[in-house]
Backbone and ligand atoms as CSV (ligand in chain L), in Angstrom:
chain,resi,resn,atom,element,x,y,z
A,1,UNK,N,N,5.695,8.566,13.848
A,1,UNK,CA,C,6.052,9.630,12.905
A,1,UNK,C,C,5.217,9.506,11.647
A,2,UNK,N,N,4.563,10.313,11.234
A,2,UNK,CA,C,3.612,10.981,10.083
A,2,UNK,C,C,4.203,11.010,9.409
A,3,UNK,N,N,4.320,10.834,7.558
A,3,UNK,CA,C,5.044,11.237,7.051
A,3,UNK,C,C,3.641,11.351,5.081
A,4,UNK,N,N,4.595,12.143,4.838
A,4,UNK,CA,C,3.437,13.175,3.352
A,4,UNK,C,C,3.990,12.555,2.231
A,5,UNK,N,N,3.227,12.050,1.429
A,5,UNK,CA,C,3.950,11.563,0.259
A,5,UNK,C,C,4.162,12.930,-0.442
A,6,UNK,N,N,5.072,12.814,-1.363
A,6,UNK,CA,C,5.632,13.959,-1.712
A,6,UNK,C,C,5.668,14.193,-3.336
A,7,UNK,N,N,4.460,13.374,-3.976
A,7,UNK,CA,C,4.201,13.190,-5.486
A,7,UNK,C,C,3.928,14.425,-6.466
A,8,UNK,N,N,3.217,15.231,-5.536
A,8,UNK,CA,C,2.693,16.419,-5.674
A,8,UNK,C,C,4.006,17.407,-6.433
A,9,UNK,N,N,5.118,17.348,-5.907
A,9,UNK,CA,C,5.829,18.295,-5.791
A,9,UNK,C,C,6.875,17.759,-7.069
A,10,UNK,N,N,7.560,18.644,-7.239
A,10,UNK,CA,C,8.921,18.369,-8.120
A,10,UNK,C,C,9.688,17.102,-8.193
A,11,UNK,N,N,9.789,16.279,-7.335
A,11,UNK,CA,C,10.173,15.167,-6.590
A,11,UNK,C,C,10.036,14.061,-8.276
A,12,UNK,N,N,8.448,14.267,-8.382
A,12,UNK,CA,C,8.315,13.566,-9.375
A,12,UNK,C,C,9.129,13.523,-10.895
A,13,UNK,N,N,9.591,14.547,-10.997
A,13,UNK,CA,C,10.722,14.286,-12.512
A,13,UNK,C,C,11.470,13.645,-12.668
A,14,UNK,N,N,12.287,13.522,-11.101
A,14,UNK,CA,C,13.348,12.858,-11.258
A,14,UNK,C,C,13.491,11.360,-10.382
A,15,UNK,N,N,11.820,11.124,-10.348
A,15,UNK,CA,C,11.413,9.694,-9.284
A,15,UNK,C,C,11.869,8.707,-10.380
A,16,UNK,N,N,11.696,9.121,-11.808
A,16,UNK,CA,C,12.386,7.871,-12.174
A,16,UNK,C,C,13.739,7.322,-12.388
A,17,UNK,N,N,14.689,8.319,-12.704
A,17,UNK,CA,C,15.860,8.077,-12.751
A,17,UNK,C,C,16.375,7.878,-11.284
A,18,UNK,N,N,15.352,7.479,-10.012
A,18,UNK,CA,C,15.852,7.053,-8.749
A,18,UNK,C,C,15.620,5.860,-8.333
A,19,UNK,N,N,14.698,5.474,-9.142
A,19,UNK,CA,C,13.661,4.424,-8.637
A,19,UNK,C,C,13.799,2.912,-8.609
A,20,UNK,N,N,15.301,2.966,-9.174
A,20,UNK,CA,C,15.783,1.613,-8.573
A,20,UNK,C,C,16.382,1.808,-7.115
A,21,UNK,N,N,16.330,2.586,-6.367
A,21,UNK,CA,C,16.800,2.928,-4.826
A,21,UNK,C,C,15.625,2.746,-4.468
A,22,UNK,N,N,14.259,3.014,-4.971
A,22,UNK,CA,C,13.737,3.302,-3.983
A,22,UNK,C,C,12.735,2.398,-3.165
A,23,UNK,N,N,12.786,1.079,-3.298
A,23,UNK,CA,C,12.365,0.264,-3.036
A,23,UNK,C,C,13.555,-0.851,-1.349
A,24,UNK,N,N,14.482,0.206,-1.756
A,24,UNK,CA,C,15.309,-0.419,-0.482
A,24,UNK,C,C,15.130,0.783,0.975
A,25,UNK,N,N,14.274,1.382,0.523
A,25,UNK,CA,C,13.806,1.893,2.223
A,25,UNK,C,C,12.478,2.477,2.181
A,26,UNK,N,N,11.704,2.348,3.419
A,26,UNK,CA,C,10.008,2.504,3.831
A,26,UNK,C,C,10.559,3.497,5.513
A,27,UNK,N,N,9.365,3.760,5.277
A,27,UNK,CA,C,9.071,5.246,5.874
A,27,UNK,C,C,9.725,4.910,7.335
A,28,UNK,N,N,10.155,4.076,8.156
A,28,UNK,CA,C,10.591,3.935,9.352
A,28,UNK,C,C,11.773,4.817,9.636
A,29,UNK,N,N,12.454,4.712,8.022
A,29,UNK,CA,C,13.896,5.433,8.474
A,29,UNK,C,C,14.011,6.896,7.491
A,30,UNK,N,N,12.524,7.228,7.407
A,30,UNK,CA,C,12.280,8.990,7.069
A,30,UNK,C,C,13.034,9.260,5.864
A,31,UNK,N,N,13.110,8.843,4.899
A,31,UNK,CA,C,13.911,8.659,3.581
A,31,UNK,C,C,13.004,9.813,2.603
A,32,UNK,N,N,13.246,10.216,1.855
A,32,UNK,CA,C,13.157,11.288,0.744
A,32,UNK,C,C,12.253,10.672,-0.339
A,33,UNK,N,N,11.957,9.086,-0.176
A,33,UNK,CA,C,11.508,8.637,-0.958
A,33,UNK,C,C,9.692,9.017,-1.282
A,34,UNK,N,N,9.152,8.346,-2.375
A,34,UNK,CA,C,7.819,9.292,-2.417
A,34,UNK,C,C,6.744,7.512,-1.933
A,35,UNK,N,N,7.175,6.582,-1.839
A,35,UNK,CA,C,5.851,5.449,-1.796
A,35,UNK,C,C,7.023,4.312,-1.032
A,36,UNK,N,N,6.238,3.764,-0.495
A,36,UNK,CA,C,6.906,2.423,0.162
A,36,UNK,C,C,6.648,1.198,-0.188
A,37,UNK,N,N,5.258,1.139,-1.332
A,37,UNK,CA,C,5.416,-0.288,-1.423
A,37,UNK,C,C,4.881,0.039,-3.433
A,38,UNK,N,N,5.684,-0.501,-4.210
A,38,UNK,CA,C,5.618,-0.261,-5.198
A,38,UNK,C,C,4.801,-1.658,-5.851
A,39,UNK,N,N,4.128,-1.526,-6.639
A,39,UNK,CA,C,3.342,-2.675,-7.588
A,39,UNK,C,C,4.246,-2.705,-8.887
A,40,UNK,N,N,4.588,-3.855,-9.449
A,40,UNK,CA,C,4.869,-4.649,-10.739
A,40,UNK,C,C,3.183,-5.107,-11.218
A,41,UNK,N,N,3.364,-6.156,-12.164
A,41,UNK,CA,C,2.162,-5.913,-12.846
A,41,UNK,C,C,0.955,-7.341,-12.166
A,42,UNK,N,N,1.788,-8.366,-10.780
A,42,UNK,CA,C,1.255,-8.984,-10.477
A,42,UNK,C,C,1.904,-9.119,-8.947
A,43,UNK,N,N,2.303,-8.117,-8.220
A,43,UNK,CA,C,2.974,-8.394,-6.824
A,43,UNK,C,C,3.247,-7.089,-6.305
A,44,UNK,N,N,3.369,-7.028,-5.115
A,44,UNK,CA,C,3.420,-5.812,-4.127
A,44,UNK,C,C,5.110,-5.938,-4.024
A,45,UNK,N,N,5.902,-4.837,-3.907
A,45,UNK,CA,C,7.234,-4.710,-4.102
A,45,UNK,C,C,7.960,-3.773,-3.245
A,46,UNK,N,N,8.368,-3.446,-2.090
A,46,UNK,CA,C,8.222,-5.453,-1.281
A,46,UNK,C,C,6.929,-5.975,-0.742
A,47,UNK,N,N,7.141,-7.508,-0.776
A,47,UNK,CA,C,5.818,-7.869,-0.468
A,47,UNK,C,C,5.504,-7.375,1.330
A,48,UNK,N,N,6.345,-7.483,2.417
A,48,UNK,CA,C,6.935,-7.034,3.510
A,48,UNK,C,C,7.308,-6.059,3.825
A,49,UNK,N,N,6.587,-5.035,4.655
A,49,UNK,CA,C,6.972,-4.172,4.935
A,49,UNK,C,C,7.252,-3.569,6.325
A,50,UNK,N,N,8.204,-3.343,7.216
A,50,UNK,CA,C,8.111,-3.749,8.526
A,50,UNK,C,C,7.940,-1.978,9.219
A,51,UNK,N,N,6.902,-1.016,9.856
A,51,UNK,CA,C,6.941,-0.061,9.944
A,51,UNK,C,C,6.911,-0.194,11.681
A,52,UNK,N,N,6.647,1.176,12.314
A,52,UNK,CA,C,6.456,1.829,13.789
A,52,UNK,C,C,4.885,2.167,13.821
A,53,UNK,N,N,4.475,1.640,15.032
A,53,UNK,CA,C,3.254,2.487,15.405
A,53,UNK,C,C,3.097,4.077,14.702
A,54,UNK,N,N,2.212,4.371,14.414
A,54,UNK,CA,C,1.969,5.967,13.562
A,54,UNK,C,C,2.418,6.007,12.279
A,55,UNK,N,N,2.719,4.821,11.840
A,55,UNK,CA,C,3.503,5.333,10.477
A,55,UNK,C,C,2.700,5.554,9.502
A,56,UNK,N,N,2.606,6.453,8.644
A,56,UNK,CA,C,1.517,5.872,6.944
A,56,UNK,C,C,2.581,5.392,6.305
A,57,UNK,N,N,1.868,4.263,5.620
A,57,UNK,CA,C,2.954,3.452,4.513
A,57,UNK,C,C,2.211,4.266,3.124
A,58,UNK,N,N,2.654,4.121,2.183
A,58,UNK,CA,C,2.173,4.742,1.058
A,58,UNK,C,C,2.716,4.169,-0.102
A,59,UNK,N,N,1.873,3.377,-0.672
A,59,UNK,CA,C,1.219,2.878,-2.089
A,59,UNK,C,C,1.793,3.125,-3.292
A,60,UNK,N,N,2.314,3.154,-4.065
A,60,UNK,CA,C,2.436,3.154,-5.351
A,60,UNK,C,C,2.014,2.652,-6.419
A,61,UNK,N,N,1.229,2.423,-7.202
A,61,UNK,CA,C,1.199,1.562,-8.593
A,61,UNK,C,C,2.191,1.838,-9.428
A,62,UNK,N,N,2.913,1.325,-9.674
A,62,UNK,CA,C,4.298,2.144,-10.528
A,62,UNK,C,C,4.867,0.344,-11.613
A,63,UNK,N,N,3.206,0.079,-11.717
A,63,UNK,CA,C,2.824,-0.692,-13.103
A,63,UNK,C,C,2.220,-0.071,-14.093
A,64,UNK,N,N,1.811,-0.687,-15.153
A,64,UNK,CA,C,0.695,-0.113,-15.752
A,64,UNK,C,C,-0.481,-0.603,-15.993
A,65,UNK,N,N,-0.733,-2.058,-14.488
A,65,UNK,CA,C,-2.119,-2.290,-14.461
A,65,UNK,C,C,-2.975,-1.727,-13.519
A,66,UNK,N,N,-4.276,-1.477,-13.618
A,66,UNK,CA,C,-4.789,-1.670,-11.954
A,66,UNK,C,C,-4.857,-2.488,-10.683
A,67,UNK,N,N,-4.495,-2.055,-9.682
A,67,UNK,CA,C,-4.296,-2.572,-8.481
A,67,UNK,C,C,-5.347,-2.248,-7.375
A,68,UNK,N,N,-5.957,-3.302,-5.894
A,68,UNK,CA,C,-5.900,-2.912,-5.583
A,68,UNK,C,C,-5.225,-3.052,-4.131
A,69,UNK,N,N,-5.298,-1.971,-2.944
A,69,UNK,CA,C,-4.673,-2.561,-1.709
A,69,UNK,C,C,-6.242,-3.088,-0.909
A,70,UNK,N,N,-6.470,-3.755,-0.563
A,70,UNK,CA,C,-7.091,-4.110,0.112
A,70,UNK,C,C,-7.047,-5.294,1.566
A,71,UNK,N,N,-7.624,-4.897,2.582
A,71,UNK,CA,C,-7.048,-5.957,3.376
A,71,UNK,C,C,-8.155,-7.053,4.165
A,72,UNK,N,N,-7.356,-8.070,4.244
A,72,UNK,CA,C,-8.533,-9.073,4.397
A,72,UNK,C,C,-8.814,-8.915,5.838
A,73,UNK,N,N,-10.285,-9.223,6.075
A,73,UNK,CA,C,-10.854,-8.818,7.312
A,73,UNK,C,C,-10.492,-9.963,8.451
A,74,UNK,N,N,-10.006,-11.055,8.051
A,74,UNK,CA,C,-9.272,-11.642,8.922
A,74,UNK,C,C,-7.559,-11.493,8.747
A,75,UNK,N,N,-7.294,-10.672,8.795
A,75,UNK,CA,C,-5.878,-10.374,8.385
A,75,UNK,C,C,-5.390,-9.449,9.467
A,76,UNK,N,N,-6.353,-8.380,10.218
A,76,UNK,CA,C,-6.053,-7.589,10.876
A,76,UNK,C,C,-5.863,-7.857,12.470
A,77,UNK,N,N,-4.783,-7.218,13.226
A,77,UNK,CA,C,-4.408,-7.155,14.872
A,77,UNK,C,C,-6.143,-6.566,15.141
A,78,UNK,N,N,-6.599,-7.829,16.736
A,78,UNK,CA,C,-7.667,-6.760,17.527
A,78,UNK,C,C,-7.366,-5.558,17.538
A,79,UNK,N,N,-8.471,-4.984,17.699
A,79,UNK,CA,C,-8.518,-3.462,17.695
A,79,UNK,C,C,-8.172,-2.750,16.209
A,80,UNK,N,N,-7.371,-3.081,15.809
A,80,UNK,CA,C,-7.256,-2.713,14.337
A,80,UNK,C,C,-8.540,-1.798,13.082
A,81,UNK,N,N,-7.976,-0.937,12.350
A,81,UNK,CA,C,-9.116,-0.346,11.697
A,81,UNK,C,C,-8.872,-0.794,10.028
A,82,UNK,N,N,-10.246,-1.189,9.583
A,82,UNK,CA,C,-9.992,-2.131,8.300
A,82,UNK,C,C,-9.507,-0.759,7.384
A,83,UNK,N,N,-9.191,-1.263,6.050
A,83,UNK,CA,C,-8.706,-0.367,5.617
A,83,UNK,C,C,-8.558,-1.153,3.999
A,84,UNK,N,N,-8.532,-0.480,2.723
A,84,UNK,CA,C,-8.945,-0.566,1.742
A,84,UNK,C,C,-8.405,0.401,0.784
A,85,UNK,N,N,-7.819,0.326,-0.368
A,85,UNK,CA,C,-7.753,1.682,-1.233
A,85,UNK,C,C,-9.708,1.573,-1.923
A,86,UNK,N,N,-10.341,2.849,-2.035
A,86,UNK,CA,C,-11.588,3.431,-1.669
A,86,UNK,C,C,-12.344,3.471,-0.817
A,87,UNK,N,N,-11.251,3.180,0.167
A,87,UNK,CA,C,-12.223,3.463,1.692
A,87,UNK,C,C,-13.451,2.422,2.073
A,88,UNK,N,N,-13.082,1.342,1.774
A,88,UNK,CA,C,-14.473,0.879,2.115
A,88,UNK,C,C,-14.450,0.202,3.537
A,89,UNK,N,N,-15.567,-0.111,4.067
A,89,UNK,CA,C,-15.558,-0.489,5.706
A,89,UNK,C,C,-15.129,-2.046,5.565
A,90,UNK,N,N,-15.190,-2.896,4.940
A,90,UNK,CA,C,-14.692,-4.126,5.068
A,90,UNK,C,C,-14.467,-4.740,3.735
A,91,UNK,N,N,-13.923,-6.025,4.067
A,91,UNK,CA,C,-13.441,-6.727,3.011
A,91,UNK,C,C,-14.341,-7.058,1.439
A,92,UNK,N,N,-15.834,-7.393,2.072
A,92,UNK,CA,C,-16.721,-7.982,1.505
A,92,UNK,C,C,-16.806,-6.730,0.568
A,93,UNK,N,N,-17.092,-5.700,1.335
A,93,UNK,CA,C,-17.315,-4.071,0.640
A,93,UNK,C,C,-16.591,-3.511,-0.682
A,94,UNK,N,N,-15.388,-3.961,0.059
A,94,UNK,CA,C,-14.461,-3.692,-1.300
A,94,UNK,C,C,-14.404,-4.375,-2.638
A,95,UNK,N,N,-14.718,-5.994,-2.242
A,95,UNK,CA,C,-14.811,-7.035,-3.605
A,95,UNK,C,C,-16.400,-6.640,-4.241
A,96,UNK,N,N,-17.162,-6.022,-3.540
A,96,UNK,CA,C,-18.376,-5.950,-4.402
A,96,UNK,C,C,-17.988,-4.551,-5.215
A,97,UNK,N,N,-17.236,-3.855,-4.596
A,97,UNK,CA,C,-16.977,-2.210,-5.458
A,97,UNK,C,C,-16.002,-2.933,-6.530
A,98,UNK,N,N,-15.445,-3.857,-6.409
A,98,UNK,CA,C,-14.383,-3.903,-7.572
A,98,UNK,C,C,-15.436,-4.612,-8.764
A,99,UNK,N,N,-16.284,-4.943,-8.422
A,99,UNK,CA,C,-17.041,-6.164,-9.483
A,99,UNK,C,C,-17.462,-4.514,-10.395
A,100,UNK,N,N,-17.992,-3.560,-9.578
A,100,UNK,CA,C,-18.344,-2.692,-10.486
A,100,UNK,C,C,-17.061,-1.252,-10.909
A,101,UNK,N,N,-15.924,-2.225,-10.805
A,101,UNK,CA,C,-14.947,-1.011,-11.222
A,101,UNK,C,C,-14.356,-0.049,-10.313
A,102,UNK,N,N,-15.070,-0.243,-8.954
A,102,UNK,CA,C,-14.389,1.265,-7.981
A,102,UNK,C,C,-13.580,0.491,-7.051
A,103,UNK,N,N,-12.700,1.462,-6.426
A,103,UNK,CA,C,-11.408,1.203,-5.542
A,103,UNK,C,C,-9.730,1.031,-6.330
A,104,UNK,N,N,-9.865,0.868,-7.678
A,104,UNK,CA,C,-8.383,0.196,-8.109
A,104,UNK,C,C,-8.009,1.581,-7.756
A,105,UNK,N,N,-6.183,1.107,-8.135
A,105,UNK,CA,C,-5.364,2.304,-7.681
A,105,UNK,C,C,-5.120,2.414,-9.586
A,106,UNK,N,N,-5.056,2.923,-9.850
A,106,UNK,CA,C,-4.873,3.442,-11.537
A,106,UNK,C,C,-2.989,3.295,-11.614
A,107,UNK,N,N,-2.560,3.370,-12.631
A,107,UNK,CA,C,-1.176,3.335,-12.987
A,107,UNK,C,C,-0.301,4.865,-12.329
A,108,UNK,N,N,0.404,5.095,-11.513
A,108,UNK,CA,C,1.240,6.558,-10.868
A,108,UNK,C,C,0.245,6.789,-9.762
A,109,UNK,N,N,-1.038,5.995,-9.409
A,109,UNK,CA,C,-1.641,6.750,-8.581
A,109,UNK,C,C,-0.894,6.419,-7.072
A,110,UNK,N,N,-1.261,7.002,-6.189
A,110,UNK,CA,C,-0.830,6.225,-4.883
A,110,UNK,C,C,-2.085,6.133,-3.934
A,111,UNK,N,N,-1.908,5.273,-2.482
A,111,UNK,CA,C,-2.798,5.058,-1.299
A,111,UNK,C,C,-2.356,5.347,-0.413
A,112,UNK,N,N,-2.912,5.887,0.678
A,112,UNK,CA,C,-1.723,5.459,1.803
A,112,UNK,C,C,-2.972,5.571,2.943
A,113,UNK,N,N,-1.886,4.830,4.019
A,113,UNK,CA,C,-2.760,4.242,5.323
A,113,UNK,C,C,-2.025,4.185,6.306
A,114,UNK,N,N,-2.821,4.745,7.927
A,114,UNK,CA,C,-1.583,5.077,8.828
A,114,UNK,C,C,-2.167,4.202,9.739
A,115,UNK,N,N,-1.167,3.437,9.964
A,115,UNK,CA,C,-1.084,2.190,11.064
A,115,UNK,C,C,-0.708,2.591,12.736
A,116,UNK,N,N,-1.919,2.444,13.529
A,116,UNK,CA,C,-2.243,2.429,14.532
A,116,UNK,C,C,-2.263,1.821,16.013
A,117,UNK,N,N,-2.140,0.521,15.070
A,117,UNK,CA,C,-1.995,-0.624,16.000
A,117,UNK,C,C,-0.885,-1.776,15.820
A,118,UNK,N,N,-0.065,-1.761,16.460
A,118,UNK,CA,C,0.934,-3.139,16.427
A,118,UNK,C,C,0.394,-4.018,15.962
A,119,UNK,N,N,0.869,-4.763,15.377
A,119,UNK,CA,C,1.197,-6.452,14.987
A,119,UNK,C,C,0.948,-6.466,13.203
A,120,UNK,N,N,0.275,-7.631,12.716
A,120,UNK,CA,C,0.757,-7.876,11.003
A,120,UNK,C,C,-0.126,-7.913,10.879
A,121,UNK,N,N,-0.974,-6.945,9.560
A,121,UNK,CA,C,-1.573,-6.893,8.301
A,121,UNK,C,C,-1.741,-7.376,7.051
A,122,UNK,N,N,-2.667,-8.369,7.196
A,122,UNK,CA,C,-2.380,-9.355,5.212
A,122,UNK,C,C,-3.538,-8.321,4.506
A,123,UNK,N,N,-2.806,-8.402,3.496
A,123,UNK,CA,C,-3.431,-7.652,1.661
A,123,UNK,C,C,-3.761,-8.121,1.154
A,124,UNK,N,N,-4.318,-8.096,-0.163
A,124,UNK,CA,C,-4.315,-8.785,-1.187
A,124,UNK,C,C,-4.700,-7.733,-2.085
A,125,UNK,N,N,-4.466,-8.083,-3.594
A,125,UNK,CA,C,-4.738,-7.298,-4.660
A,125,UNK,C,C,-6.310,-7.822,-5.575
A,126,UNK,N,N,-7.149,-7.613,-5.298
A,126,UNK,CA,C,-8.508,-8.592,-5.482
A,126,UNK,C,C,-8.130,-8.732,-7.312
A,127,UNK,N,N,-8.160,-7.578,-7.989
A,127,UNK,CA,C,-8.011,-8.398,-9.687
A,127,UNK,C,C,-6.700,-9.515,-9.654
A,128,UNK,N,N,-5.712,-9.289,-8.508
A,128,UNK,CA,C,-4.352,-10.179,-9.044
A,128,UNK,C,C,-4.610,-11.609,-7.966
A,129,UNK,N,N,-5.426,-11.533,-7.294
A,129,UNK,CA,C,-5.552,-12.668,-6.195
A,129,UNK,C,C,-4.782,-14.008,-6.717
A,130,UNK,N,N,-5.319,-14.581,-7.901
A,130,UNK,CA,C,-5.159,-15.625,-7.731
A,130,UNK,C,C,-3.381,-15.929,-8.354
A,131,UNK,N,N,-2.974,-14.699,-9.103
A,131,UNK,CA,C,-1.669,-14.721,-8.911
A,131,UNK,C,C,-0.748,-14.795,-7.497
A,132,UNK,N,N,-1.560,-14.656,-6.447
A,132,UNK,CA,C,-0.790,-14.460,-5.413
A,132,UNK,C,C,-0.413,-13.209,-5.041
A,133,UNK,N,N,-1.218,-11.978,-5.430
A,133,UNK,CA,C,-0.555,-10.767,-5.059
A,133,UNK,C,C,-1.017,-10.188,-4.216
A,134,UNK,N,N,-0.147,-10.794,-2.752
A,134,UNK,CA,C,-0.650,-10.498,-1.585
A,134,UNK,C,C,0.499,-9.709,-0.810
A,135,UNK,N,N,0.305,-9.094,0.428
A,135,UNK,CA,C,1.479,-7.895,1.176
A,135,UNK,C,C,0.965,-8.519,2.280
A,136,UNK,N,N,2.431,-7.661,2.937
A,136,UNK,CA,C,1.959,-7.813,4.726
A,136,UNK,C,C,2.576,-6.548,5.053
A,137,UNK,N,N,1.889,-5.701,6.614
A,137,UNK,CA,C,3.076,-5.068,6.484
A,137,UNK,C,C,2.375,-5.479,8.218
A,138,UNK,N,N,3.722,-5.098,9.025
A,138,UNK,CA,C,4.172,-5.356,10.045
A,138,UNK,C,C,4.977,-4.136,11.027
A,139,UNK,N,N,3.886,-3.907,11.946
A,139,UNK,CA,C,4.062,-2.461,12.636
A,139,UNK,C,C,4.605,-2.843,14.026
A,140,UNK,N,N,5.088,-2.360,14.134
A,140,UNK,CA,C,5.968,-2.262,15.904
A,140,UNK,C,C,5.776,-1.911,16.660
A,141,UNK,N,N,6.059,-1.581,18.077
A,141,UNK,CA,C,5.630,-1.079,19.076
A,141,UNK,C,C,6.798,0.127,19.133
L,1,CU,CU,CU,-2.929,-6.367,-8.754
């Protein structure tokens, strides 16, 4: 199941007076919500995210630093397609775009990425690395 983040729309006025809910459900169980994995100012929130084959998970920065999602190229199930907020083809790709500023997710912006292949996905946030601000998310059959 596909699902549209919904930032665009009206949704957003009242995302904040919700937004302590909205971190207790991700797109598996089709919720009203607008992002599934929210950023603080040094961690992915939740760090775990457990979805279905087809799902897009979708991103939030809902800090006010830059973030980014990026995933490590040994992190991914065979067959798997790498994946990055700015699109880049691999891991290496992305840490050289960040040295010059491209890929972060900006503060309200979002990402999203639709998971294809079963099994677990490691992240990391390349400016927050050495804080530890790493994700997983974990797709099903
Ligand atoms: Cu970060």
């Amino acid at each position: 199941m596909n699902r549209r983040s919904v930032l665009a729309s009206g949704a957003l006025a009242t995302a904040g007076a919700v937004s302590g809910c909205l971190a207790m459900f991700n797109s598996a169980g089709g919720d009203a919500d607008d992002y599934d994995v929210g950023m603080t100012d040094s961690a992915f929130d939740p760090e775990t995210v457990t979805v279905a084959v087809g799902d897009t998970v979708v991103w939030k920065n809902t800090s006010g630093r830059s973030h980014t999602v990026t995933a490590y190229d040994s992190g991914l199930p065979d067959g798997a397609d790498y994946f990055a907020s700015g699109g880049f083809e691999d891991e290496q790709a992305a840490r050289d775009a960040w040295k010059r500023g491209a890929g972060g997710i900006v503060s309200g912006d979002t990402y999203e990425h639709a998971f294809d292949v079963a099994g677990e996905y490691e992240y990391v946030c390349i400016p927050h690395e050495r804080q530890a601000m790493t994700g997983t998310i974990v797709v099903e059959e």
